[in-house]
C-alpha positions in Angstrom: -30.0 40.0 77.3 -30.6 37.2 75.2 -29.6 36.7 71.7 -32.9 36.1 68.5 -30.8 34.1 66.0 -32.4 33.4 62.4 -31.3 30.9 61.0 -32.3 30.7 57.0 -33.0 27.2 55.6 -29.8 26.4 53.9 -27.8 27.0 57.6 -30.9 24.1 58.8 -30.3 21.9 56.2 -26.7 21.8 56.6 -27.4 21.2 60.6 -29.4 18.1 59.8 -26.9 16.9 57.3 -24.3 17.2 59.6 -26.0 15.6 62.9 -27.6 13.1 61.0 -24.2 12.3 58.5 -25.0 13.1 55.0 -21.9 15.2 54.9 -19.5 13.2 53.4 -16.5 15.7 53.5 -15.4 15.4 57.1 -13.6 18.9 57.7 -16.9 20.2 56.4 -19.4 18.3 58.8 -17.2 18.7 61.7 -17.8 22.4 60.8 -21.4 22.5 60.8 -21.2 20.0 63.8 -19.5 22.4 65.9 -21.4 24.8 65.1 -24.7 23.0 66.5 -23.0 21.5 69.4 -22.6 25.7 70.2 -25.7 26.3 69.1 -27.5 24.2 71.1 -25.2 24.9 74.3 -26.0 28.3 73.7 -29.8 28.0 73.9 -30.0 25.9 76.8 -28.1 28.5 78.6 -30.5 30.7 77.9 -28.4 33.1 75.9 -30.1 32.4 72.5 -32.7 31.6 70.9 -33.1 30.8 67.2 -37.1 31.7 66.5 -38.9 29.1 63.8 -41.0 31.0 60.4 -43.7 29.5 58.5 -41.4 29.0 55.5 -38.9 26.3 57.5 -41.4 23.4 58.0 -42.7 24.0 54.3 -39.3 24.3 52.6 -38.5 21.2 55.0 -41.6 19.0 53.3 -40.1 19.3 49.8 -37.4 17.0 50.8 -38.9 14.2 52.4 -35.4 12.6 53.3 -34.6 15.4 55.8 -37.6 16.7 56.8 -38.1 15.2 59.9 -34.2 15.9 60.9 -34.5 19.6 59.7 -37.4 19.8 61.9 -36.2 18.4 64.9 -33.3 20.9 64.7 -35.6 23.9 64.4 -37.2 22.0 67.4 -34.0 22.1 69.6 -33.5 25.8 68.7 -36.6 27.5 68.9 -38.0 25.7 71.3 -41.0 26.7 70.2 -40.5 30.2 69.6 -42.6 31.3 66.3 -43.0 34.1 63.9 -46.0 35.3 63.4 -47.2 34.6 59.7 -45.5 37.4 57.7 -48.9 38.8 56.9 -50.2 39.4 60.0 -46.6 40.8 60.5 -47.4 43.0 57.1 -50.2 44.2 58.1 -49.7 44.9 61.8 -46.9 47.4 60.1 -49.4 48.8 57.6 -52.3 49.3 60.5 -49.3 51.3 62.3 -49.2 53.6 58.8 -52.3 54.1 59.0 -52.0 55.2 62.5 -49.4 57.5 61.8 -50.2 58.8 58.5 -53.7 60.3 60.3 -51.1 61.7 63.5 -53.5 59.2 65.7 -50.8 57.0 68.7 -50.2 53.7 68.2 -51.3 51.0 70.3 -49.3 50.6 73.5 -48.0 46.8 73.0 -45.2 45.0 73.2 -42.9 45.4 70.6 -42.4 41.9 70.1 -46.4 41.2 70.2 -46.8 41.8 66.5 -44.1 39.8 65.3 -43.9 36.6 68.0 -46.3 34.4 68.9 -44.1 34.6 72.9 -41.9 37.0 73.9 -38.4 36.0 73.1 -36.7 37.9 75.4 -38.5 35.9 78.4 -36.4 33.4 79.6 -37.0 29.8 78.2 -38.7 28.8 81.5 -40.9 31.8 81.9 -42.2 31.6 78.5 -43.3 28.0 79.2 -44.9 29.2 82.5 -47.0 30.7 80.5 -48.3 27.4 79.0 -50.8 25.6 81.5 -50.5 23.2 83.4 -52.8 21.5 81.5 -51.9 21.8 78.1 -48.6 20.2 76.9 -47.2 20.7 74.1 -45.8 18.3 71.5 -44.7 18.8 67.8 -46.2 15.9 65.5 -43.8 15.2 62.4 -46.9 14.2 60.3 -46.1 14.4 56.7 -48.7 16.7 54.7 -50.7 15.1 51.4 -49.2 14.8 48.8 -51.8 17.4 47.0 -51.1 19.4 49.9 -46.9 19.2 49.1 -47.9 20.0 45.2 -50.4 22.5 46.0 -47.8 24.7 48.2 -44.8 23.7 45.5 -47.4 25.2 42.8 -47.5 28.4 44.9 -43.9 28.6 44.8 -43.4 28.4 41.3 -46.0 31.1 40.6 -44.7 33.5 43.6 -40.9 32.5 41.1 -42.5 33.2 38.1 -43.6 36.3 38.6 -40.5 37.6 40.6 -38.9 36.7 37.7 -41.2 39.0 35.4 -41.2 41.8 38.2 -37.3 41.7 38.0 -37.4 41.5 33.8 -39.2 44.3 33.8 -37.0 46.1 35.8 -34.1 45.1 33.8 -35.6 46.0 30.9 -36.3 49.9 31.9 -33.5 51.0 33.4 -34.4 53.7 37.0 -32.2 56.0 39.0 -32.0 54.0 42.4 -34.9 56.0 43.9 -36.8 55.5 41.7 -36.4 52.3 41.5 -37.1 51.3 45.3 -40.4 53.7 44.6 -41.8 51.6 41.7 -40.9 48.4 43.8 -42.7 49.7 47.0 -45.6 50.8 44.9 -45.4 47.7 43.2 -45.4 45.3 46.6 -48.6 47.0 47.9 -50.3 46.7 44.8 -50.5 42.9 44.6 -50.6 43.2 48.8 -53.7 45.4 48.6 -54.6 46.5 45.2 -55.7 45.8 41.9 -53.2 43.0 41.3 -53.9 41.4 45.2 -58.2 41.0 43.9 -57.1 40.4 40.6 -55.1 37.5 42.2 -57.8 36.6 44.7 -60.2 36.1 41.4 -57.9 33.9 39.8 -57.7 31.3 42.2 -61.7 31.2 43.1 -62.3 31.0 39.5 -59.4 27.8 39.8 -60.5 24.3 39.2 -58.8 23.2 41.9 -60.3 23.3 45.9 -57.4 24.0 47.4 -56.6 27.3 45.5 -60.7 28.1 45.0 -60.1 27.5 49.3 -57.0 30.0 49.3 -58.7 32.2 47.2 -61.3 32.9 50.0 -58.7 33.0 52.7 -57.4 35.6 51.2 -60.6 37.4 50.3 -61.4 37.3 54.1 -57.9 38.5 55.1 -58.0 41.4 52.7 -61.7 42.5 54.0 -60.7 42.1 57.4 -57.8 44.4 56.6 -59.7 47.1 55.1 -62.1 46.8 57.8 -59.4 47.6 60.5 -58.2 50.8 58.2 -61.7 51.8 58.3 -61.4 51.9 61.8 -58.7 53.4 62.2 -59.8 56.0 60.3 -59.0 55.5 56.5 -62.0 56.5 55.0 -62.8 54.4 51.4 -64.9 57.2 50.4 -62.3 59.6 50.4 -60.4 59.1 46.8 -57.6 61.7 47.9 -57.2 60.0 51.6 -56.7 57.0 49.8 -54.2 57.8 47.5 -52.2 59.6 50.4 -52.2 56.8 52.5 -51.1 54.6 49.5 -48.2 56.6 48.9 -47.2 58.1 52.0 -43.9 57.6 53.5 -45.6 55.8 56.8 -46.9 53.3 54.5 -43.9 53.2 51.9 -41.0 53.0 54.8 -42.9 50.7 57.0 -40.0 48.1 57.6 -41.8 45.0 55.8 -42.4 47.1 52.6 -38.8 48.9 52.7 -36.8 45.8 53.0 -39.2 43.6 50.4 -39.1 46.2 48.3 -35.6 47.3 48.4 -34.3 43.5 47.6 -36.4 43.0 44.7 -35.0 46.3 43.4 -30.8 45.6 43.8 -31.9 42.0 42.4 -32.9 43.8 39.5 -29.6 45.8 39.6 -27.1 42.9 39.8 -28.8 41.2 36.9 -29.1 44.6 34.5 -25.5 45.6 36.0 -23.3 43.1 36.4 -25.7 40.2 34.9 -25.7 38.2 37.7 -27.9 35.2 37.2 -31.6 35.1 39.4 -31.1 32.3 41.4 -34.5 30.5 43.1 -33.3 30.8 46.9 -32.7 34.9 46.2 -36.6 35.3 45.3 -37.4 33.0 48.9 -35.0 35.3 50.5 -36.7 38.2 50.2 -40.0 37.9 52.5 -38.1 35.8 55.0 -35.6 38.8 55.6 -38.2 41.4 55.6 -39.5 39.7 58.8 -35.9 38.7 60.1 -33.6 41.9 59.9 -35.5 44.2 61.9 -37.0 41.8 64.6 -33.4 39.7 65.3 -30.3 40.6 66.4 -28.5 38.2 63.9 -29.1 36.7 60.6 -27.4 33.7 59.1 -28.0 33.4 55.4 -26.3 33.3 52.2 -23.2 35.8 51.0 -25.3 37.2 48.1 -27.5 38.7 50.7 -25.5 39.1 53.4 -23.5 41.3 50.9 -26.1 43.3 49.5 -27.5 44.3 53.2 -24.1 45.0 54.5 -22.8 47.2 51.8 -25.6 48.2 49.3 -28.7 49.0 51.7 -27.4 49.1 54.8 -29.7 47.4 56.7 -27.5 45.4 58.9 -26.6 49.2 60.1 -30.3 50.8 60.2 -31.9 47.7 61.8 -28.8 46.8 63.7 -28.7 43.3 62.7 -25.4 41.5 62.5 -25.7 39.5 59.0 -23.6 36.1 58.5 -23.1 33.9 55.5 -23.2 30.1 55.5 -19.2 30.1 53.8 -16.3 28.8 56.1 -15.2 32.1 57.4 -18.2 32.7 58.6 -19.3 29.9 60.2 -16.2 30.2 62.2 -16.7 34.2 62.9 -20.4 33.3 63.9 -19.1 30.3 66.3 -17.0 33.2 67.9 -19.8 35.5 67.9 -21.8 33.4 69.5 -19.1 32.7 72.3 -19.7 36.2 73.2 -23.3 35.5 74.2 
């Protein structure tokens, strides 16, 4: 059966560089170039396939002199195989809660329905059977506005900001473990679905600018629409207790987007109040991307900070039997033989 690869954007980056020679140190590029040449090999063989997210194209725009490289890459590899956005994957998981939390079934889908846009264990061609005959379909490397690229870099900085305040916080009121991960699970469906999320949502209506008084309603419509399929499912907003339940049951709270979110921003916390490890940008980014990534692939390439963490702190590469790589040299080399296996 084939392979789902995820590929984080520091291993993409360092594929462009390496195809498109901004490596300068040769035993380095040859390393990265080897590793693409059995990348690639790999996929048109059909035993891979290395799915694209939302967050590669927009961490590609902030560099406009790799961009388009970094994104023909993720267009050799994914051949356009796509996560859904992680909010639809969010609340697919969270409608499944609900489902569970009132002892209802869940819908009979695919599992891969709720978190692909096609199924990536189809083979290449069958996947693109799908497509009609009609329809072809091309990827245009159009570069976004410039307000568009500060607008999105803005959102960054706020979504660092306040990671940063989450994890000082933390730091600064020392929890058993458990506890810990508790207040951090609470805390992610709170400004997913709670005060903070419409307190958010005001902000940026009330913003001066269109395009966050635009996101603002986007996600005013996504949250009703939300509520509206709880409601449906059964969640009744009149009921204070059945609310508060569902909020804090363990459906909702070990729902694998929540539990892995959660759970990073949590040993974050830890390293810096422990061993006062510094809070680096990429860990912050890290943390949505591999709450989609670990339980959906079978192997994840990304840094040794959190490969480390899920391999010998939470575990996850064991619960979600994912097989977690860094981007050092031994590494690269252990995932080239890995991948020889395919």
């Amino acid at each position: 059966m084939r392979k789902i690869l995820y590929l984080d954007q520091n291993y993409l980056s360092n594929l462009a560089k390496a195809r498109y020679n901004f490596i300068k140190e040769p035993e380095e590029a040859a390393l990265w170039l080897e590793l693409y040449d059995i990348l690639k090999s790999a996929v048109t063989a059909d035993k891979i396939i290395c799915p694209e997210s939302g967050f590669h194209a927009k961490e590609a725009m902030y560099d406009s002199r790799l961009e388009i490289a970094i994104k023909r890459v993720i267009d050799e590899l994914s051949l356009g195989l796509k996560f859904h956005h992680w909010r639809r994957i969010m609340e697919s998981q969270i409608e499944d809660a609900a489902r569970l939390f009132l002892g209802k079934k869940l819908e009979r889908t695919e599992e891969w329905v709720n978190v692909f846009e096609s199924n990536p264990r189809a083979s290449v061609r069958n996947r693109m059977h799908d497509v009609s005959d009609k329809e072809v379909r091309v990827n245009f490397h159009i570069r976004l506005p410039e307000e568009v690229i500060d607008h999105d870099r803005r959102g960054k900085d706020e979504f660092e900001a306040i990671g940063r305040e989450v994890i000082k916080k933390y730091c600064e009121k020392p929890m058993k473990w458990s506890r810990l991960v508790l207040e951090s699970k609470k805390g992610t469906i709170n400004a997913y679905m709670g005060a903070l999320a419409t307190q958010s949502i005001v902000n940026q209506i009330e913003s001066d600018s269109l395009l966050e008084q635009m996101s603002g309603y986007d996600n005013y419509t996504r949250l009703l629409w939300l509520f509206d399929k709880l409601i449906k499912i059964g969640i009744d907003p009149q009921n204070p207790d059945m609310i508060a339940g569902f909020l804090e049951s363990k459906e909702l709270l070990n729902s694998p987007f929540i539990e892995i979110y959660s759970a990073l921003w949590a040993i974050i916390a830890e390293c810096r109040r422990i061993q006062g490890r510094d809070i680096r940008s990429s860990d912050l980014y890290d943390v949505p991307i591999l709450a989609i990534a670990l339980p959906s692939c079978d192997i994840v390439a990304t840094d040794k900070f959190m490969k480390e963490v899920n391999n010998n702190l939470l575990k996850f590469n064991d619960k979600y039997k994912t097989e977690i790589f860094s981007a050092n040299k031994e590494d690269l080399i252990a995932l080239q033989q890995r991948l020889a296996d395919c």
